[in-house]
C-alpha positions as CSV (number, residue, x, y, z in Angstrom):
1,X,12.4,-2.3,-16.2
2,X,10.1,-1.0,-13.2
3,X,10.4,-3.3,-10.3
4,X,8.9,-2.8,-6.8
5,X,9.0,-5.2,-3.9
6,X,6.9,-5.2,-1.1
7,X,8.3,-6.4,2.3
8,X,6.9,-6.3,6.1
9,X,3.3,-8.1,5.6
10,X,2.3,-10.3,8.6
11,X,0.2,-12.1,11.0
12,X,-0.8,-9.5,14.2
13,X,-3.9,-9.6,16.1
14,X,-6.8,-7.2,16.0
15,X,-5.3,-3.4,17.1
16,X,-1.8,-4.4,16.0
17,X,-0.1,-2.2,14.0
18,X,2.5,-3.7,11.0
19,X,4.3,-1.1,8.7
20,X,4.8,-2.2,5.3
21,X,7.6,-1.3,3.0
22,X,8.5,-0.8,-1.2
23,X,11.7,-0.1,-2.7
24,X,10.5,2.5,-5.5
25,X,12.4,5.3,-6.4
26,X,11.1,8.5,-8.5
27,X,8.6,11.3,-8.2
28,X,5.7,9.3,-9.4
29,X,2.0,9.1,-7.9
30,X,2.0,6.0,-6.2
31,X,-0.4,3.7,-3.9
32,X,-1.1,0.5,-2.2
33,X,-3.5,-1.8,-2.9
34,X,-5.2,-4.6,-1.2
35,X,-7.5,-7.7,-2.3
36,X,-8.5,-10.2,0.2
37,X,-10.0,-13.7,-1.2
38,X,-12.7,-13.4,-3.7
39,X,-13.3,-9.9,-3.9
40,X,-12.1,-7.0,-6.3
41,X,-8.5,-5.5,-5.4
42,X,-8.8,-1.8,-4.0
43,X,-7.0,1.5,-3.2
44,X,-5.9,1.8,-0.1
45,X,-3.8,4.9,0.2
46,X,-2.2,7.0,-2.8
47,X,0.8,9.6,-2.1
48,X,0.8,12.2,-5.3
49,X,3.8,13.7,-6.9
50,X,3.5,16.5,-5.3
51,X,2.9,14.6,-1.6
52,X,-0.7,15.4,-1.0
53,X,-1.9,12.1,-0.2
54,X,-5.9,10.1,-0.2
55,X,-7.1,7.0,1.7
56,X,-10.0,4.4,1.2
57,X,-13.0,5.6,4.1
58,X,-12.5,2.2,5.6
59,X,-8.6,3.0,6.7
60,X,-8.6,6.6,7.3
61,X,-7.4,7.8,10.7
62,X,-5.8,4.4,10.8
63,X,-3.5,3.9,7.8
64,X,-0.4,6.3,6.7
65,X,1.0,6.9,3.3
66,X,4.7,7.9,3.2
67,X,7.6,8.1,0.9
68,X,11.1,8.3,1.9
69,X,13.0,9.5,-1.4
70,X,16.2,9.4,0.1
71,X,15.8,5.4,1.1
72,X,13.8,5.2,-2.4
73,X,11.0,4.0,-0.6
74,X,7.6,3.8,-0.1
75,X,5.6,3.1,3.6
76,X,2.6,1.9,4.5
77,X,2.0,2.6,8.3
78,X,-1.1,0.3,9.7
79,X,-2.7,1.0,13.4
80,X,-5.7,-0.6,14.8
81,X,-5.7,-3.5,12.4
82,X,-9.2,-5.1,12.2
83,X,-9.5,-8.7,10.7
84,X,-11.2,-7.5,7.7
85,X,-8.1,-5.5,6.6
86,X,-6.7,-9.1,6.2
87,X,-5.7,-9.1,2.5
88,X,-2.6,-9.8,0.4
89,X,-1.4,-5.7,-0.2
90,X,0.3,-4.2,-3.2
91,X,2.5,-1.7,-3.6
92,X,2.2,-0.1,-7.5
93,X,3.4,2.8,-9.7
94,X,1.3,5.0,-11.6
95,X,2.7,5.8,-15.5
96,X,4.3,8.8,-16.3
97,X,1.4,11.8,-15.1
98,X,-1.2,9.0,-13.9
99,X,-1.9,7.4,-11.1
100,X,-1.9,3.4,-10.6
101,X,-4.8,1.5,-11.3
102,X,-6.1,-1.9,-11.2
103,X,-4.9,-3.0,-14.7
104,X,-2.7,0.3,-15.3
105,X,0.8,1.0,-13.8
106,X,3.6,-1.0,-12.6
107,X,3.0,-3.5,-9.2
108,X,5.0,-5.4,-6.5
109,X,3.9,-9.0,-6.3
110,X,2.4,-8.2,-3.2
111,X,2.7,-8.8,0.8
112,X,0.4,-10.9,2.8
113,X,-1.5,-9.1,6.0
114,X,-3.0,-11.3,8.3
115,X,-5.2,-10.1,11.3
116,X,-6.6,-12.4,13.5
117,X,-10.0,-11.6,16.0
């Protein structure tokens, strides 16, 4: 059984930084997601297997993919938070040679980011 848990969401104000956390172990593409109330969840940042990595426009320059293996974990480092990266954020796990997906893969139960004006 797949299990990842999210840790390290928050309540910062705008240009705080928070770095967010999942125990997940395994050379697997992986990513974190976000959906804030009433809209559609989203990629955020993906790390592939072979550590090349991809962001959403809206966080690049600002948001950092990493995986530690040896910790079996997987980061999410935030800068320059803006209120409307307030969302509740996921950490998931793509199946064997794919990449997570809204609907497809294995997820956390999420982390809540709060960024206030």
């Amino acid at each position: 059984q797949v299990q990842l848990r999210e840790s390290g969401g928050g309540s910062v104000q705008s240009g705080g930084s928070l770095r967010l956390s999942c125990a997940a172990s395994g050379n697997y593409c992986m990513g974190w997601f976000r959906q804030a109330p009433g809209k559609e969840r989203e990629g955020v940042a993906t790390i592939y297997s072979d550590g090349s990595t991809s962001y959403a426009d809206s966080v690049k320059g600002r948001f950092t993919i990493s995986q530690d293996n040896a910790k079996n974990t997987l980061y999410l480092q935030m800068n320059s938070l803006r209120p409307e990266d307030t969302a509740m954020y996921y950490c998931a796990r793509g199946l064997v040679g794919r990449c997570p997906r809204p609907g497809s893969g294995y997820w956390g139960q999420g982390t809540q980011v709060t960024v206030s004006s």
